[in-house]
Residue, then its C-alpha position, 0 to 999 in steps of 0.5 A: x186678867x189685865x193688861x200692861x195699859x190698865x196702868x194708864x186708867x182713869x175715872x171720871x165721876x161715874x161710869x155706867x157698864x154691865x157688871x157681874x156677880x160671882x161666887x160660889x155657894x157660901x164661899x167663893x171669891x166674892x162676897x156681899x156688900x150693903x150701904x157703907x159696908x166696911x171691910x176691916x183689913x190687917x193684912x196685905x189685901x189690895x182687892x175686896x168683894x162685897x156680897x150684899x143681902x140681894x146678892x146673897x138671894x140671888x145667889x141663894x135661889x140660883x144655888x137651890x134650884x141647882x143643887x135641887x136638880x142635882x140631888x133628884x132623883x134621891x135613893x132611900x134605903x128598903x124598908x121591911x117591917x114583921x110583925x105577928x097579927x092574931x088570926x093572920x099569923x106572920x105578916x111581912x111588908x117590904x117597902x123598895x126602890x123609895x125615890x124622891x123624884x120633885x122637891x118644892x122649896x117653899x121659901x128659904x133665906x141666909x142668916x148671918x152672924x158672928x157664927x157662921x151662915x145660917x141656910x134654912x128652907x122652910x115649907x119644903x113638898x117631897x114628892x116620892x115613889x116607891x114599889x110595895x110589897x107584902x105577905x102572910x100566912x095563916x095558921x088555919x091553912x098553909x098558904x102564902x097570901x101576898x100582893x103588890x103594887x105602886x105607891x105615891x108619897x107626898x111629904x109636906x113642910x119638910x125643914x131643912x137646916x144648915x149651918x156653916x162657918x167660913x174662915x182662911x186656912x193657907x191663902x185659901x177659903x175653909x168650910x166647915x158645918x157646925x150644925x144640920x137637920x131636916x124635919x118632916x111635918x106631915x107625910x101622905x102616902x097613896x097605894x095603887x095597884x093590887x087590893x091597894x083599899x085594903x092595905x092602905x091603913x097598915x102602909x100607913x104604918x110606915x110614915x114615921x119610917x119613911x120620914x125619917x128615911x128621908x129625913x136620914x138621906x137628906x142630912x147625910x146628902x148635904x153634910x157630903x156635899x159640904x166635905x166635897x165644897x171645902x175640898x174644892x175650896x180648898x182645892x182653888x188655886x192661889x193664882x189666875x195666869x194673865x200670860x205665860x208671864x204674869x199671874x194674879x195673885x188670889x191668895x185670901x188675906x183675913x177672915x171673912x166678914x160676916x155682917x147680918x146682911x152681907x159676907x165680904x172677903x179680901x184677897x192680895x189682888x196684885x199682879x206679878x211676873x212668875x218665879x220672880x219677886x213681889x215688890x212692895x206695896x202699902x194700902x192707903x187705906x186699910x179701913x174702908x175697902x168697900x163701900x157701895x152708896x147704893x144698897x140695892x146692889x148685889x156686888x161690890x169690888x175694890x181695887x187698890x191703885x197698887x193693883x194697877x201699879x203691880x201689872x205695869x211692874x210686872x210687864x217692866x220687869x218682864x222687859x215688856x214695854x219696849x216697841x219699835x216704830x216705824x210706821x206712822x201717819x206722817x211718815x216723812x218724820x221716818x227719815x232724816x229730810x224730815x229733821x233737815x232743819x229741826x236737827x240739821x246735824x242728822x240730816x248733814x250726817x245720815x242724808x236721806x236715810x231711814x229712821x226708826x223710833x226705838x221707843x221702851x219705859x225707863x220705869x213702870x208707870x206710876x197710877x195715883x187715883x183720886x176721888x174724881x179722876x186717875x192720873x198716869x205718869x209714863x217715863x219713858x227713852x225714845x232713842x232715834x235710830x238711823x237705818x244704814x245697810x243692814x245696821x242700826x245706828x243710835x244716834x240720840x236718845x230722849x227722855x219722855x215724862x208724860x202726864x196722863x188721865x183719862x176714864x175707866x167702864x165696864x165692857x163685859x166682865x173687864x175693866x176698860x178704860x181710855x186715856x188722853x195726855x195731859x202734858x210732857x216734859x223731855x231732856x237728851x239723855x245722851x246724843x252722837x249728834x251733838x246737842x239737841x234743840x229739844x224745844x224744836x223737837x218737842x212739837x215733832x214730839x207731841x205730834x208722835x205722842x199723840x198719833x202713835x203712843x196713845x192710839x196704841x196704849x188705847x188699843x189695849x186699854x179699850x180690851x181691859x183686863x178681867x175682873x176677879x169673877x167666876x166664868x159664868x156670870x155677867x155684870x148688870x148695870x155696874x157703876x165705878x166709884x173713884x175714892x181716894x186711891x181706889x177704884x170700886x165697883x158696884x153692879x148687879x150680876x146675872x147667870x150666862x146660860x151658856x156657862x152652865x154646864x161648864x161652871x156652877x153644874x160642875x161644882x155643883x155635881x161635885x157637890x151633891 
């Protein structure tokens, strides 16, 4: 999910990129961010996610219209009813294969409170089929008159209720429904086949059986699929592999924040090497970690600057960030004639060999975001290396301390970036050659910096690295806010097509 040259982000006032939504149904990773939403933290939280009201809309019509698919077409249990009528003697009705085959939602909303999450559709139609039956004889003469057909049933201003509460059990999300119900209005049912003129007024007796039939197998459908989602949920893993390496830790950290027109979340957000130990980090900033300026946005996403200092740790730690160079674009500065007369002492020693440049970071870089800009600070050794035979012979080693900044966008669902070097400073840190004129060597320096190192660190920084975003929707018009010592990330969101049997259709199955 990042890679080691995020360390080196910066930000400009703003930066305009497609962004994406994430989450799934009521809890997911992400959640929903309004104008100055602020999101309380008391733990360790590096990363929040804010979904506002539009978000939660988004999300909602996205949901229904997948779990409708999902639950049609619906099974309801055989009804039979046998009743003694004077003069017919015993009468048999057999209502099977009932099935609700289309559902129209009329409207629906969320509902957010200290509670939990309201989830109410209203004016929902419910179009069934079903086969009939019946039967009777007479006491006048033993005989069986039956008949049979097909029916058509409408059922109108269906309600459906739910509500859910959300909270935090084990770093994971914890879903639990408090209250559900469906209520059927009105139903109309129309026989075809056989003398069906002539039964229509005792089918009629059904409609109080066959609403709460349906009203029955819908509730019964919704709290299954709500065991299901928390067992998913619960199921979600507590990190996302970068590399064989290192991971994302997405453990969820405090409860959920439920506000009347947004659900926030927070998550430890830091990366780190596998098996190995966590360094420790402080928020600056506990008390705002997300904070979208623009309302009319679906998504918010915060990101501490420890975020970014994790991975370089990480990638230190991992022993990462080393690189030999032994290519580059003036490549007389690969072999001692080169330094004939800025280090005559090489050139005297090692005539006419080969160098190369053993180049590794002393230390993980250090990322400090302020509100208009991040800065870098790259410590690093660049020991010359003289190529002889088959051996390497390290001759001198430099110390470097670039200053960088630069700028950070959005490509695609990742977080990219570029960087430019401010300034350097460096000192000999050891040499086998004597002592080094460091101020002829530092334009020679600067010339490596700048058509070796930074091309290379802007290679990978150009990549970027994911955002926490569930695979299958795209950020939409994203803006990047810097404030002091975070990054945020305000965006709409759409839904990949091409991901949908692949993500949502799954949980969403699993669900229903």
């Amino acid at each position: 999910m990042a890679k080691i040259v995020h360390l080196f982000f910066s930000c400009p006032e703003t930066s305009m990129a497609p962004p994406t939504i994430v989450l799934l149904l009521i809890a997911s990773f992400f959640i929903s961010t309004q104008t100055h939403l602020q999101v309380q933290a008391t733990d360790d939280a590096f990363t929040s996610i804010v979904i506002s009201q539009k978000g939660l809309d988004f999300l909602k019509d996205l949901l229904i219209t997948k779990a409708v698919s999902s639950i049609i077409p619906l099974q309801l249990p055989q009804i039979s009813k046998s009743t003694r009528i004077p003069f017919l003697g015993n009468v048999n009705m057999v209502l099977s294969n009932i099935t609700i085959y289309g559902i129209d939602v009329g409207s629906s909303y969320f509902k957010l409170g200290d509670d939990g999450i309201a989830i109410i559709a209203s004016g929902t139609t419910c179009n069934l089929s079903m086969s009939w039956y019946y039967s009777y004889s007479t006491w006048i003469a033993p005989v069986v008159v039956s008949d049979e057909g097909r029916a058509s049933i409408q059922v109108e201003g269906l309600e459906v209720g739910l509500t859910l509460g959300l909270g935090i059990q084990d770093g994971t999300l914890k879903l639990t429904l408090k209250d559900c119900g469906c209520y059927v209005k009105d139903i109309s049912i129309k026989l075809d086949g056989g003398a069906s003129w002539l039964y229509q007024g005792m089918i009629n007796a059904f409609e109080e059986q066959i609403g709460s039939a349906v009203e029955t197998s819908v509730t019964k459908k919704l709290k299954d699929g709500i065991v299901k989602l928390d067992s998913l949920l619960q199921a979600l893993p507590k990190e996302m592999p970068l590399d064989d390496n290192t991971s994302l830790n997405v453990t969820f950290v405090n409860d959920p924040v439920l506000s009347n027109s947004s659900i926030g979340f927070e998550i430890n957000g830091l990366f780190a090497r596998r098996n190995a130990s966590v360094s420790k980090y402080h928020n600056k900033d506990s008390h705002a970690l997300v904070s979208c300026s623009d309302s009319s946005k679906m998504l918010g996403i915060s990101l501490d600057e420890a975020v970014f200092n994790s991975v370089g740790d990480a990638y230190f730690n991992a022993e990462f960030m080393q690189w030999i160079v032994d290519k580059i674009p003036d490549q007389s500065f690969l072999n001692t004639a080169g330094w004939r007369f800025i280090v005559p002492q090489l050139y005297k020693k090692y005539p006419n060999h080969d160098m190369d440049l053993n180049v590794s970071l002393s230390s993980p870089p250090v990322v400090r975001i302020s509100e208009h800009n991040i800065d870098a600070t790259i410590y690093a050794d660049l020991i010359i290396d003289v190529l002889e035979e088959n051996r390497v012979i390290p001759v001198a080693c430099i110390s470097l301390v670039i200053r960088a900044s630069g700028s950070v966008k959005i490509s695609g669902n990742n977080l990219a970036g570029s960087i430019k070097v401010n300034d350097f400073s460096m000192s000999l840190k050891w040499s086998n050659i004597g002592n080094l004129r460091l101020y002829l060597i530092q334009p020679v320096m600067w010339t490596i910096i700048q058509t070796v190192f930074l091309p290379y660190v802007n290679s990978h920084l150009g990549k970027g690295f994911p955002l926490p975003i569930i695979h299958g929707f795209t950020l939409q018009n994203a803006e990047l806010v810097c404030s002091s010592s975070r990054i945020m990330v305000c965006s709409d969101v759409i839904y990949s097509a091409a991901s949908r049997s692949q993500n949502l259709n799954w949980l969403l199955h699993s669900f229903v």
